[in-house]
Residue, then its C-alpha position, 0 to 999 in steps of 0.5 A: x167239648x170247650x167252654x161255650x164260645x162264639x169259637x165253639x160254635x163257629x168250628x162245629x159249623x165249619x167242620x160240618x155241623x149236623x150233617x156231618x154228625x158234629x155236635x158240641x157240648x159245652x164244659x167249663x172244666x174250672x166248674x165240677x156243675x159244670x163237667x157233671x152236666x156236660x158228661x150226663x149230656x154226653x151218656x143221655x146221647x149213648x154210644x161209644x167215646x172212642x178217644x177222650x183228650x184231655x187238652x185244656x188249660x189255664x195259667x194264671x199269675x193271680x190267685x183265684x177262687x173257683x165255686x167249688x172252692x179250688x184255685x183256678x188252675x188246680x180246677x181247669x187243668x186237674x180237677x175237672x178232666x179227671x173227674x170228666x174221665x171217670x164219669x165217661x168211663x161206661x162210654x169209654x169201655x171196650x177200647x175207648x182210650x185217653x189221652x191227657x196232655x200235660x209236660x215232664x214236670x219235677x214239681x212237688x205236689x204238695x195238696x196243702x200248699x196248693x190249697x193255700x193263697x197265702x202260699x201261691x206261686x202262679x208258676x210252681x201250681x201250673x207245674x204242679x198241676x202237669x205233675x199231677x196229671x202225669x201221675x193220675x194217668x198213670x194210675x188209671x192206666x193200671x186202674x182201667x185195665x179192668x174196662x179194657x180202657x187205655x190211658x197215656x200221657x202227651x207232651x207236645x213240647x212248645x207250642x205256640x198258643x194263648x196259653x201263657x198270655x198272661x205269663x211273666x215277660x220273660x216265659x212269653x218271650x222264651x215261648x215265642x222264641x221256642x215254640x213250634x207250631x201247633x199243627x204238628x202236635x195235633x197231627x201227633x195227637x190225632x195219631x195217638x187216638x185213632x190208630x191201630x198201632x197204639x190200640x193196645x198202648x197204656x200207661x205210657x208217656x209221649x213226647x210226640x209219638x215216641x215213648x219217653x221216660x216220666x220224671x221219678x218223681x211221678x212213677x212211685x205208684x203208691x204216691x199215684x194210688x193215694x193222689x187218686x183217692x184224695x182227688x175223688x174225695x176233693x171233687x165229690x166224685x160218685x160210685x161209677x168212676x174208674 
């Protein structure tokens, strides 16, 4: 899944296209329209969704608008794969396992703020936006128990992308210097999602494939339970998630 692009389209083709059972669903994750029509397109097809990675992201210095009413970032890097996974849930269940990229962000969240224009700080909402991440993978590791569905979170460090193109010059800068490359990081990724070793593995946080400690900040499971109902009330979610 990705936004439809001439790049979807042309990976689905170089990967084998129907011959080899390769299918592409276009989603835009800044559009909850948009990530509803793309799960009902993946449920019309039935089956198993043996790995659902949450990888995609935006960053953005200025402030703008999605239809639903949210920030873009908030929108793309949040709000739209956690609605996503809870509305794939029935073709998650019996071993199905997510896996939502994001970082070991300090940031506070603070929904209000994060709601504000006035108050947007480019920098600090995509924090907050990994932040939130890590904490609603957690609850839903504790909360998809129950479907015998495994959640964990993955930092891949650095990585060499397009990702901060629109990133003050210093951030760019210190991104090319540091980044590794992305090659490694989908080798770690792909290791997390098929192999045997981590069929049993939940609601842990990876740097790589090695376990690493959260911040505190994002372990306090009454903080992740409260975050988890306020974004199903924010995204409309309906009777059928996690």
């Amino acid at each position: 899944m990705a936004r439809p692009s001439e790049r979807l389209d042309a990976l689905a083709e170089r990967l084998g296209g129907d011959d080899n059972r390769i299918s592409k669903v276009p989603v835009d994750l800044s559009s909850m329209a948009s990530v509803r029509s793309a799960a009902r397109a993946i449920n019309r097809e039935g089956g198993r969704v043996d790995a659902l990675i949450n990888i995609a992201a935006v960053f953005v210095r200025r402030w703008q608008k999605t239809t639903d009413g949210f920030e873009l970032m908030l929108a793309t890097n949040y709000f739209g794969p956690f609605l996503l996974t809870n509305l794939l849930r029935d073709r998650l269940l019996g071993g199905g396992r997510v896996i939502t990229v994001t970082a070991p962000s300090t940031t506070r969240v603070d929904m209000e703020r994060l709601f504000s224009k006035e108050n947007f700080d480019p920098l600090h909402t995509f924090g907050a936006t990994k932040a939130l991440d890590l904490m609603v993978t957690f609850e839903l590791a504790r909360r998809a128990k129950r479907w015998d569905v495994r959640a964990n979170a993955f930092h891949p460090g650095l990585v060499r992308s397009n990702l901060m193109g629109d990133a003050p010059r210093a951030v760019r800068l210190a991104s090319r210097i540091f980044a590794g490359s992305p090659d490694r990081a989908a080798q770690d990724l792909a290791e997390l999602a098929i192999s045997p070793a981590h069929s049993g593995t939940t609601g842990w946080f990876f740097k790589g494939t090695r376990r690493i400690d959260p911040p505190k900040s994002a372990t306090d499971e009454a903080l992740q339970a409260a975050l988890w109902r306020r974004t199903a009330e924010l995204v409309e979610m309906e009777i059928g998630g996690f």
